[in-house]
N, C-alpha and C positions, 0 to 999 in steps of 0.2 A: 504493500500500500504506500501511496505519496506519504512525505512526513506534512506532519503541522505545518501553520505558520510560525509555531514556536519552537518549531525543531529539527532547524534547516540546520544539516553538517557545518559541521565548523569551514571545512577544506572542500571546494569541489573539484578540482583539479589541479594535479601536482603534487609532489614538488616534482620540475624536469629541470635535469642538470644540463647545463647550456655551455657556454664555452666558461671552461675551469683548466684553469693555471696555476702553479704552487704558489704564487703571489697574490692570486686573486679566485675570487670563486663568485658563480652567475648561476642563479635558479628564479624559475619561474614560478608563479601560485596565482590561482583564484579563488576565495573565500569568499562566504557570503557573507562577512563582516570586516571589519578592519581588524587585525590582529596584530598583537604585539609579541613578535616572537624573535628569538635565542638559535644558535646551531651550534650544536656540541660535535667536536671532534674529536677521534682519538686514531690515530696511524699507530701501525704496527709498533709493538714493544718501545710506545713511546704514552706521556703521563696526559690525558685529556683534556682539550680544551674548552673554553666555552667563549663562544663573539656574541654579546647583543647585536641586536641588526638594528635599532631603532633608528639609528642615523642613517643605514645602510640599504634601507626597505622602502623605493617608493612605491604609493599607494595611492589608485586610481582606480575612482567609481564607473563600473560600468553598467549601473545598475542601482535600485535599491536593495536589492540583497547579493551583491556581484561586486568586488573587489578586487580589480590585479592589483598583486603584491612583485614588485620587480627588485631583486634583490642582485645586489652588489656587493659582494665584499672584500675591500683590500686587506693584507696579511700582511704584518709587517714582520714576522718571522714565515718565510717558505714551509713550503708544506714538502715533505720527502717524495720520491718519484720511484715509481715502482713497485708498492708496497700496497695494502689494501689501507683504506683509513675509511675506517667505521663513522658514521654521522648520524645525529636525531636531529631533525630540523621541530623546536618546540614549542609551544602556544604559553606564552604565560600569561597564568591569570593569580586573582590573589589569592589562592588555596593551592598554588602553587604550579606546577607545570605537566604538561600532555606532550607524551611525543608520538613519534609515528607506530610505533605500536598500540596508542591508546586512538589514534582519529584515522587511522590509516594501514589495519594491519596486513588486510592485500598488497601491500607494498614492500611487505617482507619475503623472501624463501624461506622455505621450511627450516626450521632447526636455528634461526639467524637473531640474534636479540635487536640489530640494527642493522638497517642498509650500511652499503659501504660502496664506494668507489676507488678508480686507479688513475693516477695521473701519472700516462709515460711519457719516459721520458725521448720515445723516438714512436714516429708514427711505422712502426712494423706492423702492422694488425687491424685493418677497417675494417667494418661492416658500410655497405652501401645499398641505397634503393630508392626506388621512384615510387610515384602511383598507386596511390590508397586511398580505391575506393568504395566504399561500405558496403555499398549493396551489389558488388559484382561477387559472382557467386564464388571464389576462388577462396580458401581459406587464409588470414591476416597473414604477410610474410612475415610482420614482428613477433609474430609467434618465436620464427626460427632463432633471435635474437633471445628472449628469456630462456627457449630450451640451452641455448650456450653459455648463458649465465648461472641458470642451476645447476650445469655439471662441471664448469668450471671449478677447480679449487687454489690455484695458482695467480699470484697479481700476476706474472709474466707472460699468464695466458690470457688477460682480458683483452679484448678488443680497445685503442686507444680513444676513436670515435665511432658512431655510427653518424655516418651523413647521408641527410635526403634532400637528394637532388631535382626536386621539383613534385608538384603536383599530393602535397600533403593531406589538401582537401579540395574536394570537390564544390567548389560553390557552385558553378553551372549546372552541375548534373547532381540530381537531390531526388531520393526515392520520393513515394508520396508520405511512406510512417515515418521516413528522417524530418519531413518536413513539417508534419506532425506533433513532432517530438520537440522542435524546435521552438512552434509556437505554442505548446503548452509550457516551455523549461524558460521562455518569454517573458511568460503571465505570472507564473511561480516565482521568477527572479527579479519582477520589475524591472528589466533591462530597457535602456531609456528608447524614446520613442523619437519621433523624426517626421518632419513637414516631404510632399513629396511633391516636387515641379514636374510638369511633363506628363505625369500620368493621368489617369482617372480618376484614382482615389487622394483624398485630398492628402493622407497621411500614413504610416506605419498601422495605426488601429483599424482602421477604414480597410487596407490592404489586408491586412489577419484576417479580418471578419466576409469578405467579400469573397464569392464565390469560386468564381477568376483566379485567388490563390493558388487551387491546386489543378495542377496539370494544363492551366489554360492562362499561363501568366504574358504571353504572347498581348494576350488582351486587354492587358494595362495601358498599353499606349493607346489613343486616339486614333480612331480608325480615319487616318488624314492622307492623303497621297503621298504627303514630306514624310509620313516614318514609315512609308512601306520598307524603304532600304534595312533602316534600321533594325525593323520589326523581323526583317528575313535573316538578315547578317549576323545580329547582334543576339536578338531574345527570343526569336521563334524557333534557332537552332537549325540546325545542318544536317542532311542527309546524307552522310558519306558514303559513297557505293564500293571505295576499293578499299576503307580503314575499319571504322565504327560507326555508329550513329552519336549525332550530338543532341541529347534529350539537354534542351535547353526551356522547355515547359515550366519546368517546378526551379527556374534559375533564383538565386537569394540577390534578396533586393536591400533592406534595411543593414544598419551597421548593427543592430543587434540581433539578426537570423548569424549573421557573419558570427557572431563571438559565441552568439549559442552551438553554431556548429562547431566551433573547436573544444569547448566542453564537452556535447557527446561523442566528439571523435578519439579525446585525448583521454575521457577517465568514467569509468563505471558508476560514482557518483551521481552523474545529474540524472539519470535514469533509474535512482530509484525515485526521484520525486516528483514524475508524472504518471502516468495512466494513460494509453494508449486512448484515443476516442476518435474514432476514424472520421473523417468528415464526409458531408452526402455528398454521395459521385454516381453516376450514369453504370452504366452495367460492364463496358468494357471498363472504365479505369477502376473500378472495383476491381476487376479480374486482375488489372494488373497490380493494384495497392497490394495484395493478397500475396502475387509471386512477390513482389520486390519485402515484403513482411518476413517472410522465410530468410531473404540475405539477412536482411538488418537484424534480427533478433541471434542469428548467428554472430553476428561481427561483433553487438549489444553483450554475447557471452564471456569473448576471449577480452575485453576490455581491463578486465584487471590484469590480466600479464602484459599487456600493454604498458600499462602505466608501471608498471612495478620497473620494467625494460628502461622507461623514462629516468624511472627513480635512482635507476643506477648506473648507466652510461652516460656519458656526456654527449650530445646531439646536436649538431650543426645541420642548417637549412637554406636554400635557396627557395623562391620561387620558379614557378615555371606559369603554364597558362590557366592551366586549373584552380588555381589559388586565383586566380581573381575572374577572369573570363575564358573562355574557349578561343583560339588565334590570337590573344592581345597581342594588339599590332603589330601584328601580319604584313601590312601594307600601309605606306600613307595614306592610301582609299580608305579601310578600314579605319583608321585613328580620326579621318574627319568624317567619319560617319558617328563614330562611337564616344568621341568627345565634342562633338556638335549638337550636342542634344541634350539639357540638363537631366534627364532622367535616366541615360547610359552613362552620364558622365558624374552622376551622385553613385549608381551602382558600383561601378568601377576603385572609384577613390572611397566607398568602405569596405571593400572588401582589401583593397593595400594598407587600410588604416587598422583594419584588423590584421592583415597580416606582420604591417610592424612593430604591434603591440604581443603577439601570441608565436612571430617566429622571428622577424628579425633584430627586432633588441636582443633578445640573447646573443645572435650571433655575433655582434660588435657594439655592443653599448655606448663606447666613447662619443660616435657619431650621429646618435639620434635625441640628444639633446633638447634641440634647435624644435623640432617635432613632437616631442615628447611635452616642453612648455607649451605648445600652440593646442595640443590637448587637452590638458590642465587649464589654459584658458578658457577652452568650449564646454568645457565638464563645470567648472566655477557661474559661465552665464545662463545656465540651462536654466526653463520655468516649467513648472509641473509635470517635471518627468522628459521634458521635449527638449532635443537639442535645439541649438540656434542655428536656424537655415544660413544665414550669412557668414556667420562662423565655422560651420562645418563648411561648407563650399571653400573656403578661404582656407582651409587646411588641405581639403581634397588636392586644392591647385599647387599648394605648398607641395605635397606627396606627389603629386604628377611630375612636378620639375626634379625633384630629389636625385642624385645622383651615386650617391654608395651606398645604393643597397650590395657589391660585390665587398669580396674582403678576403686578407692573406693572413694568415698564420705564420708565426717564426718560428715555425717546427724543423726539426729535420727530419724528411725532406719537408722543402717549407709548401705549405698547402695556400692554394691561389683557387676561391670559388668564384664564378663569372658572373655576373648579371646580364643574360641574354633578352631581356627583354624589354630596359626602358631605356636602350642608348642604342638605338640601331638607326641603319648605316638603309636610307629611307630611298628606294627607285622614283626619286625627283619628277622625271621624263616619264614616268610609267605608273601610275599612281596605284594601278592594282597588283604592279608584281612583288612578288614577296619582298620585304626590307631585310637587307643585312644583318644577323642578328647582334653584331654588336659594329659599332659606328669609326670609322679611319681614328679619331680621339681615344675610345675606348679601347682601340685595338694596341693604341701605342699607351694607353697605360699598363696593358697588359703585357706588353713586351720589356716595358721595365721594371715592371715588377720580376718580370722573369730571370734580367740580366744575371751573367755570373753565381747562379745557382748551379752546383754540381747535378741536381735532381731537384724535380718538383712533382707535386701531385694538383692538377688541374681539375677543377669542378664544374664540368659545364654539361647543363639539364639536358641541351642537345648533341647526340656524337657528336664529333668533329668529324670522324670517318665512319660512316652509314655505309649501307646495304645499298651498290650502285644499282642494282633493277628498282628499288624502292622510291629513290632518289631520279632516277630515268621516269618515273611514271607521274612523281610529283612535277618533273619538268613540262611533260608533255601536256597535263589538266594546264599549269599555269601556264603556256603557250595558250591555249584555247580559252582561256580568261576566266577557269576554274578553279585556283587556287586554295579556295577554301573550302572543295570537297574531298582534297586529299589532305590537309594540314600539311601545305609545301612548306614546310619552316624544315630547313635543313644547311648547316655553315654553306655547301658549296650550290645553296638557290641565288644568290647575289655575287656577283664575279668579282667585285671591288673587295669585300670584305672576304671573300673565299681566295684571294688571292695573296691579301697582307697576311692572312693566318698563315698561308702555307709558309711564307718568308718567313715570316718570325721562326718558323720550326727550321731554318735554314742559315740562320745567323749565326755567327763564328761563339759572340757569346754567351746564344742560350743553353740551357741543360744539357748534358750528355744524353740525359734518360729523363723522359715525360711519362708520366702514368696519368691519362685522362678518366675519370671517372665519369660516366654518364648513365639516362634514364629512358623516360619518354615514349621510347619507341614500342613499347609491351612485347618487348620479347629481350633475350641475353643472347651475345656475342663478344668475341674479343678479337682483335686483329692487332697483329705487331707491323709496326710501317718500320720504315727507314728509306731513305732519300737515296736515289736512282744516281749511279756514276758519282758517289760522291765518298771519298776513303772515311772520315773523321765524322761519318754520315750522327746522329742521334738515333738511340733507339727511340720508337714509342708506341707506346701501351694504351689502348681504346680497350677499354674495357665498360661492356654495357647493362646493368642489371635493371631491368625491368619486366613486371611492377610489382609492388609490393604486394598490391591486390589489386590485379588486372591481368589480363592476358589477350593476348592475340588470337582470332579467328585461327584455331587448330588448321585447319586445313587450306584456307587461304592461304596461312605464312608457310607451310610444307612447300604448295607449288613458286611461292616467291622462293625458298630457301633454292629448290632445283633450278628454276627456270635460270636466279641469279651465278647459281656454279655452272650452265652452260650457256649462257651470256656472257659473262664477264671470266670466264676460265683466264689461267697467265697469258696463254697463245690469243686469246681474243683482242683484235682488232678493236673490238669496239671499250677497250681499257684507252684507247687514244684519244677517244670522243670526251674523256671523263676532264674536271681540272686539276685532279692529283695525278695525270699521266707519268710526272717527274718521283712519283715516291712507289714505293716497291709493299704492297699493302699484303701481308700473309696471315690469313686465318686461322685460330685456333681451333680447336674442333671439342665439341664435348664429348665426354669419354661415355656417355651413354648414348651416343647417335648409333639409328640403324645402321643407315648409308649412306654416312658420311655428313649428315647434315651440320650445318655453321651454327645453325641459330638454335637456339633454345627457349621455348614455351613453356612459364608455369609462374604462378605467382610465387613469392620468394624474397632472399636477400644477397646478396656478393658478399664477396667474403676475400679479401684480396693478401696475400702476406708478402712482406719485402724485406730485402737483405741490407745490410749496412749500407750499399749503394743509393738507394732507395728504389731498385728494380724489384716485380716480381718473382718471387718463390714460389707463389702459388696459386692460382685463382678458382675459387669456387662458386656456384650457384647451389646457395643454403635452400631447400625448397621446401614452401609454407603447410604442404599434405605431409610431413614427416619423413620424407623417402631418401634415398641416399643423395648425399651431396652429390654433382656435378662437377667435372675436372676439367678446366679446359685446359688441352693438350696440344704439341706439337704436334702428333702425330696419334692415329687412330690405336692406341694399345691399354691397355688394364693399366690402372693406379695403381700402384703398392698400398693397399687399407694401412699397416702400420704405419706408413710415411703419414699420409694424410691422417691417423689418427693422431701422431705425435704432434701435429702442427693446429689440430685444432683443440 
């Protein structure tokens, strides 16, 4: 049963450890109060500490019973590297103190009196993945992540980060009971409300209560000739014939469906305090409420090992388009379609306003300052629960211009994640072909960040090096002025920015060894490149795990998987039509393929390990159904199990 209104959990989400350094520690919380709370440490065969956070802990209402709690803390004594160091993050009150055993004991493994975490001291050991989403029928990959952490008993065997490379949530795509769910955990939380320009409904409440909500949100806008574009591009959703379909129906509009979505995605909590109450629907989206109720309540189960996963790894994120829309900008056609509209262009800027409050302040806090006061402004003018129209807009525009949401780590090897999506490199002359996904400015910060690094590990949501038939077919739609029924977002769709990339991989002093991490595509690959006629060539590592909970049309990506190994075989001619013709691209192969297939199908996690170099030792596909990891190989032959059991 929902609780009271007097007996709302202290905690609804969190604690998730964010970016943690021996000098500094970053977690995230939402309470449905203001709390004043303590983190107790204690490392390995060392005397325990304790930090008040009160200085340390801002606090922002997003709601009336809704709280982020964004915690920072510096150390002015280091914290050891290597080692396990136990923590209670704890609630004080005056009868004294709660820790996660007493408000949070799903957050424990068995046998464990407190979480603990590892800060290493070299990135040897990632976990990575994309795409997770609730209601696809694929069981959670972050499963694979706590089953690695329960058997683990060694700090030197934790994993250093898990990083997700885009598409964490779904705003566009929203079953009809997540949607549900969202607006009863709304009503339950008082999460603030919001004037709405553009549409039909005059506001946030007006929008909950009207019919049009579920499955028919197409129909908020004004049935005007000026938003048919909009209506088709942007909210009505996409019919892709060669990928998936884009159910952009049930798309989230309001900044507080946005934050109620990352509460039921992130923690088992806010679902105990509603109650399903389906809303009245016509007979087919009944039928469908019904299949899509089956995902959700499955995803709805494994949510405490989820978070538990959160509670004890540190986790780094990007976005990608999921997180705020389907193609965000795709094209400059696109961007002045989708920010010419106040009602795409309020959707757009709260869904980034959530996402820099729920993913990207953890990942670099120094820099969201600037954004973080202009929130705390709009939260201080609000009146009866309502944001201020002019104030929110004024921020959205703030977050639209923003420019570091990317960020490096001064790891060894040092870690460089991209922001491929709001600095791209825009087809001027061609307004509808895909834009470059990151801009000749961007491209050249990236290449200095890169400088004189022995090794790096690159973060970018989109391969760099894709599947050329996949890649050939997205060309072909966007020749014909169809770009947005394949999602032609791929580095070499834009010849300008496809081309300074390849340079930078060809500069005297970049890395030796690049290991790119990527997502996106719903399906895993790896390919090793190196530069054609060139002695002192770089190695580099494309390495693709995707999705976390998603997968690719079984049988669709088989005949892509053959069609591309006799299309693009080494002897093929048509490798010269491609614009990496100058790099030499060799495939690894999974060691559970029949016949010989590249690619790999199944929701899941990667799992990558690296030597002092900062090259690959190992790459796996963790997979979400329990079944044996995946080995990508040089060559089609058995794994050694005890190798790979030793390394994992």
């Amino acid at each position: 049963m929902p609780a009271t209104a007097t007996a709302l959990p202290d905690v609804l989400a969190g604690p998730l450890l964010r970016r943690m350094e021996p000098g500094r520690l970053v977690l995230w919380l939402v309470a449905s109060r203001a709390l004043r709370l303590q983190l107790w440490l204690r490392p390995d065969d060392q005397a325990p500490q304790l930090h008040a956070l009160d200085d340390h802990c801002r606090q922002l209402p997003l709601g009336r019973h809704a709280v982020l709690h964004l915690i920072d803390l510096p150390l002015q004594q280091p914290l050891p590297q290597d080692v396990r160091i136990a923590y209670d993050l704890q609630i004080v009150e005056d009868g004294g103190t709660r820790g996660l055993a007493d408000w949070a004991p799903h957050l424990l493994y068995a046998g464990a009196g407190h979480a603990d975490f590892v800060l290493r001291s070299r990135l040897d050991h990632l976990l990575h993945g994309s795409c997770r989403k609730p209601h696809h029928h694929a069981t959670d990959g972050l499963l694979c992540a706590d089953r690695l952490l329960a058997d683990q008993t060694q700090a030197s065997q934790r994993p250093a980060l898990l990083l997700m490379s885009g598409d964490q949530v779904y705003v566009d795509d929203v079953a009809g009971p997540m949607l549900c769910a969202i607006h009863q955990l709304i009503a339950r939380l008082g999460l603030f409300d919001e004037t709405l320009e553009g549409a039909v409904v005059e506001d946030s409440q007006a929008l909950y209560a009207d019919p049009v909500g579920y499955y028919r949100r197409a129909e908020l806008l004004p049935a005007l000739k000026s938003n048919q574009t909009l209506r088709d591009k942007f909210f009505g959703g996409v019919e892709k014939p060669i990928f998936t379909s884009a159910n952009a129906d049930n798309h989230l509009v309001t900044f507080a469906e946005m934050i109620a979505m990352y509460l039921l995605v992130w923690s088992p909590v806010p679902w105990t305090l509603i109650e399903e109450d389906q809303p009245p629907l016509d007979a087919l989206r009944q039928q469908r409420y019904a299949a899509e109720r089956a995902c959700v309540d499955a995803f709805r189960r494994q949510l405490g090992q989820v978070a538990r996963v959160f509670a004890h790894l540190p986790t780094l994120m990007i976005f990608d388009d999921h997180d705020v829309t389907d193609d965000w900008n795709l094209s400059a056609r696109w961007e002045q379609t989708a920010y010419g509209h106040p009602f795409s262009k309020r959707i757009i800027g709260n869904a980034l306003l959530a996402y820099l409050l729920c993913q990207g302040w953890g990942n670099n806090p120094d820099v969201f300052e600037q954004p973080l006061q202009a929130f705390a402004e709009l939260l201080k003018q609000r009146q009866n629960n309502h944001l201020q129209a002019e104030m929110q807009d004024s921020l959205i525009d703030q977050l639209l211009h923003f420019e570091r949401w990317d960020y490096v780590l001064p790891t060894t090897p040092a870690l460089l994640v991209l922001d491929t999506r709001t600095r791209r490199w825009r087809s001027e002359g061609h307004l509808s072909k895909p834009s470059g996904l990151m801009d000749w400015e961007a491209l050249c910060d990236f290449q200095q960040a890169l400088l004189d690094h022995p090794a790096c590990i690159i973060v970018s949501p989109a391969p760099m090096f894709g599947v050329k038939l996949i890649e050939g077919i997205q060309k072909l739609f966007t020749y014909a002025g169809h770009p947005l029924l394949v999602d032609a977002e791929n580095w070499m769709a834009h010849r300008g920015a496809a081309s300074v990339m390849l340079n930078i991989f060809r500069h005297s002093r970049t890395p030796r060894d690049f290991v790119i991490l990527s997502g996106d595509v719903h399906y895993s690959f790896v390919y090793r490149v190196s530069i054609r006629h060139k002695r002192a060539s770089p190695t580099i590592w494309q390495i693709t795990s995707s999705g976390i909970k998603n997968e690719f049309p079984p049988r669709l990506l088989d005949w892509f998987d053959r069609l591309n190994r006799w299309l693009y075989a080494p002897w093929s001619p048509l490798n010269w039509l491609t614009k990496r013709r100058r790099m030499r691209v060799t495939p690894l192969i999974p060691d559970r393929s029949r016949s010989g297939e590249r690619l790999w199908n199944g929701a899941g996690l990667g799992q990558v390990f690296f030597d002092e170099q900062g090259r690959p030792t190992a790459i796996l596909q963790l997979n979400a159904d329990g079944s044996q990891p995946v080995a990508f190989v040089a060559e089609r032959e058995e794994r050694q199990p005890r190798e790979i059991a030793a390394r994992s």
